[in-house]
PyMOL commands that place a pseudoatom at each C-alpha (Angstrom):
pseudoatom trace, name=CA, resn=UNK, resi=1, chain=A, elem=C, hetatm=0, pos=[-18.268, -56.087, -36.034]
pseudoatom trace, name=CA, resn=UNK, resi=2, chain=A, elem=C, hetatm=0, pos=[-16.886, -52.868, -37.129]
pseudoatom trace, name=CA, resn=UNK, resi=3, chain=A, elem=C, hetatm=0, pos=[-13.555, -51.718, -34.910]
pseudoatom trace, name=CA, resn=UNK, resi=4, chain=A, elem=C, hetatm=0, pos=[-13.460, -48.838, -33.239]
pseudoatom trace, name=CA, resn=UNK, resi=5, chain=A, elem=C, hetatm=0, pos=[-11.344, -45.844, -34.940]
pseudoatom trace, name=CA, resn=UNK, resi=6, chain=A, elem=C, hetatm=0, pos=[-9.618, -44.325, -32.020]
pseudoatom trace, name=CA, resn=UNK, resi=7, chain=A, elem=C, hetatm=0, pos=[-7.568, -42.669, -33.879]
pseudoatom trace, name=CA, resn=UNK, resi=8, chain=A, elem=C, hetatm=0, pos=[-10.750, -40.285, -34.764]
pseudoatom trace, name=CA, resn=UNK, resi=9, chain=A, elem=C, hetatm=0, pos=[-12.275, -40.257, -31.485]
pseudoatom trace, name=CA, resn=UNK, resi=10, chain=A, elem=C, hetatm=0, pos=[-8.777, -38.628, -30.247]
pseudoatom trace, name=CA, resn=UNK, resi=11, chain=A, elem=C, hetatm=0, pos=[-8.158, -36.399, -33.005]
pseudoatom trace, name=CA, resn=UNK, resi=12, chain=A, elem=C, hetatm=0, pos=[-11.646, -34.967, -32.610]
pseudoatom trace, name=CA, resn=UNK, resi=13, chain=A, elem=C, hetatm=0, pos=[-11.416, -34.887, -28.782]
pseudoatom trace, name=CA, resn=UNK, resi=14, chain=A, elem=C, hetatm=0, pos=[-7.724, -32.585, -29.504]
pseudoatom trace, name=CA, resn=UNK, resi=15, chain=A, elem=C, hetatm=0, pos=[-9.518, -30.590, -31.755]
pseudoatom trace, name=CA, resn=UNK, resi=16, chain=A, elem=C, hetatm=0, pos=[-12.334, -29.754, -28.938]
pseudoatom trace, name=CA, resn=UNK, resi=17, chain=A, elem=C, hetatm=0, pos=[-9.503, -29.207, -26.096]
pseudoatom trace, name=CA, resn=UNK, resi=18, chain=A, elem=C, hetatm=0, pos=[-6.895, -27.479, -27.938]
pseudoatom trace, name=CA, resn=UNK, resi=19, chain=A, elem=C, hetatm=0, pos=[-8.848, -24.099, -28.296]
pseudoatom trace, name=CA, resn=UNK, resi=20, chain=A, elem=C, hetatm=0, pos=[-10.671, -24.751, -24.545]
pseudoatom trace, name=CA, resn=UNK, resi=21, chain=A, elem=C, hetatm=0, pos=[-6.702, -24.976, -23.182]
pseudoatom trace, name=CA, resn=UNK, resi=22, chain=A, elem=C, hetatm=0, pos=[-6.064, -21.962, -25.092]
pseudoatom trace, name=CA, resn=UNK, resi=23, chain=A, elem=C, hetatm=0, pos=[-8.646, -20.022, -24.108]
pseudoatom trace, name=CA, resn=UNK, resi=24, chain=A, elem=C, hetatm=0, pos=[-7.740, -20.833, -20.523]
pseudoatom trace, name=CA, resn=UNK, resi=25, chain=A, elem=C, hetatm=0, pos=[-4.293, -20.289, -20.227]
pseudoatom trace, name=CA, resn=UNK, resi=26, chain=A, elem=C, hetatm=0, pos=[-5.369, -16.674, -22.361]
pseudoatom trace, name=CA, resn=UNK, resi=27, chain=A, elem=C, hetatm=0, pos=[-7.652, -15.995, -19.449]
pseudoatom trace, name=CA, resn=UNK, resi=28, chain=A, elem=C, hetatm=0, pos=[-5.306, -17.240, -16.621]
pseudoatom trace, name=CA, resn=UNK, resi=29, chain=A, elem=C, hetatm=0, pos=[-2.494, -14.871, -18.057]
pseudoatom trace, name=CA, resn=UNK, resi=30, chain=A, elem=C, hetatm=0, pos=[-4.979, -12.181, -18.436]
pseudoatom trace, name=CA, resn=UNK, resi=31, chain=A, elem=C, hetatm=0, pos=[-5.972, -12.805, -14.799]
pseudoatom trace, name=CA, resn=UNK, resi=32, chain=A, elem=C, hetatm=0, pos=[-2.707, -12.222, -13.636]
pseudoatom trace, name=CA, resn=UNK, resi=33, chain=A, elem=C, hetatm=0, pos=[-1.694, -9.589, -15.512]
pseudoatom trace, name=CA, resn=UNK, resi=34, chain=A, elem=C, hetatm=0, pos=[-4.427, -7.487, -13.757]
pseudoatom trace, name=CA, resn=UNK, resi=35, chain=A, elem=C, hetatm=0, pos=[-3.472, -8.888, -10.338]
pseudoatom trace, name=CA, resn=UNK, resi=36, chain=A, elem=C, hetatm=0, pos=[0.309, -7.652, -11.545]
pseudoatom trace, name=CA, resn=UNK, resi=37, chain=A, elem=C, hetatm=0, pos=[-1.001, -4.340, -12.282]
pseudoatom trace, name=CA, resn=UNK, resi=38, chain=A, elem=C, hetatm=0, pos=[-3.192, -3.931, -9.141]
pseudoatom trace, name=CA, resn=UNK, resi=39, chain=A, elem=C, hetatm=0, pos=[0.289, -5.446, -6.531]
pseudoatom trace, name=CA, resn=UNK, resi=40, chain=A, elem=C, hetatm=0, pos=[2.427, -2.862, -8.725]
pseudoatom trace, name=CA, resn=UNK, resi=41, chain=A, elem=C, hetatm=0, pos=[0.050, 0.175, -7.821]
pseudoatom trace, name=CA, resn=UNK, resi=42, chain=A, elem=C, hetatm=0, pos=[-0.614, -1.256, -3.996]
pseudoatom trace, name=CA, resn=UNK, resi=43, chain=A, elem=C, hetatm=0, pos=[3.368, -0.784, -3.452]
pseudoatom trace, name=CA, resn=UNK, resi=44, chain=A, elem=C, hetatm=0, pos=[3.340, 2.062, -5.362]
pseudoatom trace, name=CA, resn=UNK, resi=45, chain=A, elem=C, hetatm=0, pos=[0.806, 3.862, -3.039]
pseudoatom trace, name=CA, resn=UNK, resi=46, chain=A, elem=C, hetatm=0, pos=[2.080, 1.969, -0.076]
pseudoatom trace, name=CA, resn=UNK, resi=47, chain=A, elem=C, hetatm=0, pos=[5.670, 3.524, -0.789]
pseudoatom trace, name=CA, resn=UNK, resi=48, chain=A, elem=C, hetatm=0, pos=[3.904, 7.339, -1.571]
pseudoatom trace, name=CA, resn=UNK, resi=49, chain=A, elem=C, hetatm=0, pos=[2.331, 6.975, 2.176]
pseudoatom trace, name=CA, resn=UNK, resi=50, chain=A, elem=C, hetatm=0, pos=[5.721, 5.347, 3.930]
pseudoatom trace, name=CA, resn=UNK, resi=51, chain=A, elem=C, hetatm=0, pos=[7.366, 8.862, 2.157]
pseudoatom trace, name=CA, resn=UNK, resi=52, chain=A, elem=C, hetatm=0, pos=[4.116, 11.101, 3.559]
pseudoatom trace, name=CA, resn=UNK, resi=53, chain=A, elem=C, hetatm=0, pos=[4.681, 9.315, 7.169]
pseudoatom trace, name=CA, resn=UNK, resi=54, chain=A, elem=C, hetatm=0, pos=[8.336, 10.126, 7.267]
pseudoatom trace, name=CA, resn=UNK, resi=55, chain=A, elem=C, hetatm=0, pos=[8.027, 13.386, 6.230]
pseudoatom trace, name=CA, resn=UNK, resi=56, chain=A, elem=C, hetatm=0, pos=[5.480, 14.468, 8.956]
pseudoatom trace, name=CA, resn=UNK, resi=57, chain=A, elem=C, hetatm=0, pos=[6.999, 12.719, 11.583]
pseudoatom trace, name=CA, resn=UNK, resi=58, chain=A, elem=C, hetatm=0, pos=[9.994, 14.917, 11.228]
pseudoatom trace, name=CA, resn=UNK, resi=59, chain=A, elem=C, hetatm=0, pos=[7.405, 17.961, 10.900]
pseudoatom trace, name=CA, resn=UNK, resi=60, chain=A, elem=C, hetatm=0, pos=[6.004, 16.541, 14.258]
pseudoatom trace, name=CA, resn=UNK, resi=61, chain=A, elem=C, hetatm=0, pos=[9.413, 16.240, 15.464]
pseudoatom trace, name=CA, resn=UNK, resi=62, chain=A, elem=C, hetatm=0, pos=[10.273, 19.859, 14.705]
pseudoatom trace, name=CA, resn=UNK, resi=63, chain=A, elem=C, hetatm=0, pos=[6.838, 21.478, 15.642]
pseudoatom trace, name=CA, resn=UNK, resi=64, chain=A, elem=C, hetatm=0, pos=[7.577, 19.322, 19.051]
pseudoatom trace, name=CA, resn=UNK, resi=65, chain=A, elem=C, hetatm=0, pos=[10.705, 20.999, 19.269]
pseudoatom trace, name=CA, resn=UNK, resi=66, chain=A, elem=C, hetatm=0, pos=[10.103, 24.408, 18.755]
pseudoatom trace, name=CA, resn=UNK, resi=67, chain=A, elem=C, hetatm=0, pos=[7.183, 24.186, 21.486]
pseudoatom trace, name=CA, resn=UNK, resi=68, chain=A, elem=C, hetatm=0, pos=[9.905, 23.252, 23.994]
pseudoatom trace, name=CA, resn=UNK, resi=69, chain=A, elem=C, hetatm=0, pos=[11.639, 26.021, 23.155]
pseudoatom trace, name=CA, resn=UNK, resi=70, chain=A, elem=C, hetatm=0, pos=[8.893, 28.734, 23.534]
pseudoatom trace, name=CA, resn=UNK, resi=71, chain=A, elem=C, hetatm=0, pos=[8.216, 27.021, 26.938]
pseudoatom trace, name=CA, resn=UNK, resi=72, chain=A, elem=C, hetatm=0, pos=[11.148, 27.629, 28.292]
pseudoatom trace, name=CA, resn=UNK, resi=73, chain=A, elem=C, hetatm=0, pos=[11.531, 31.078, 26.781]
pseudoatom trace, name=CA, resn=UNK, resi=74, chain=A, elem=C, hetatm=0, pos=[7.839, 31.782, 28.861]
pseudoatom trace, name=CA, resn=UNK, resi=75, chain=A, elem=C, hetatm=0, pos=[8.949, 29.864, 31.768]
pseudoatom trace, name=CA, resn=UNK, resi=76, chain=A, elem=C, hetatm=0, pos=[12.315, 31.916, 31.637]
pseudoatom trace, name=CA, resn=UNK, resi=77, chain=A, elem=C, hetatm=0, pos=[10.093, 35.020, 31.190]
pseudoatom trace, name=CA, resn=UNK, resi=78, chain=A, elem=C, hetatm=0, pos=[8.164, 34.140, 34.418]
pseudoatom trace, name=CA, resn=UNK, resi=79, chain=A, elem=C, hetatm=0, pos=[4.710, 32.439, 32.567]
pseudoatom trace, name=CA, resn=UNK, resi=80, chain=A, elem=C, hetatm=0, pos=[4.208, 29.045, 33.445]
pseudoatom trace, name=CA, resn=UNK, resi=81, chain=A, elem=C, hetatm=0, pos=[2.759, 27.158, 30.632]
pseudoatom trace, name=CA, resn=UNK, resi=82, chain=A, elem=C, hetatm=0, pos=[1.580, 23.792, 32.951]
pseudoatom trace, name=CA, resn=UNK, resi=83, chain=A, elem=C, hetatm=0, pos=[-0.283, 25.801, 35.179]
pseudoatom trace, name=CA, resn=UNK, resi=84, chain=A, elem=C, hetatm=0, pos=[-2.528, 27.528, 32.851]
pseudoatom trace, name=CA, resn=UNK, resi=85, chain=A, elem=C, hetatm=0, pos=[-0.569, 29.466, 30.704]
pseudoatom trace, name=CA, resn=UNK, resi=86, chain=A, elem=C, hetatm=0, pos=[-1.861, 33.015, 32.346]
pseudoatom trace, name=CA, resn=UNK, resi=87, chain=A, elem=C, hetatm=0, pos=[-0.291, 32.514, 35.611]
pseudoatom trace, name=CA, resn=UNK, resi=88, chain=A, elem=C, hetatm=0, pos=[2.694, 34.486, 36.764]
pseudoatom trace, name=CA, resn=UNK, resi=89, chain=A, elem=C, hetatm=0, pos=[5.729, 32.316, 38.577]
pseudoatom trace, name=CA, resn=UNK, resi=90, chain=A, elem=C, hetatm=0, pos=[5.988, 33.306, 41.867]
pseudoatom trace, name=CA, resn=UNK, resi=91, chain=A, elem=C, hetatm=0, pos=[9.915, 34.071, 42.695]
for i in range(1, 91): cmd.bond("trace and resi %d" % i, "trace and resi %d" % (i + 1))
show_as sticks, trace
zoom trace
């Protein structure tokens, strides 16, 4: 009875993994090199809208502002804004 070579049957199951490993790993690192990219631009965006937010909530702020202002200029000018707008204050 011949013996079996195992020394062969390993070598030639290396040479079938070996590239099948690589290949894998290529892909895996390709894989998350595109997830990389994709989180990078997410925060990216994510930071553009947190800037866009803060900078209309102080134009909100300031628009809010101003409005008080002109109410109390009509109120002080006898117009009362809260009742219609088109109503004179009676003194």
């Amino acid at each position: 009875m011949d013996s079996i070579d195992w020394k062969s049957i390993f070598s030639g199951i290396a040479v079938i993994v070996a590239p099948l490993s690589a290949w894998y790993l290529g892909c895996k690192q390709q894989q998350q090199s595109v997830e990389d990219y994709y989180i990078e631009k997410i925060i990216e965006e994510n930071a553009k809208l947190h800037r866009e937010n803060n900078r209309l909530t102080v134009q909100v702020q300031a628009l809010n502002d101003e409005l008080i202002k002109m109410k109390e200029v009509l109120k002080v000018n006898g117009i009362d804004v809260e009742a219609g707008g088109d109503q004179c204050l009676k003194n």
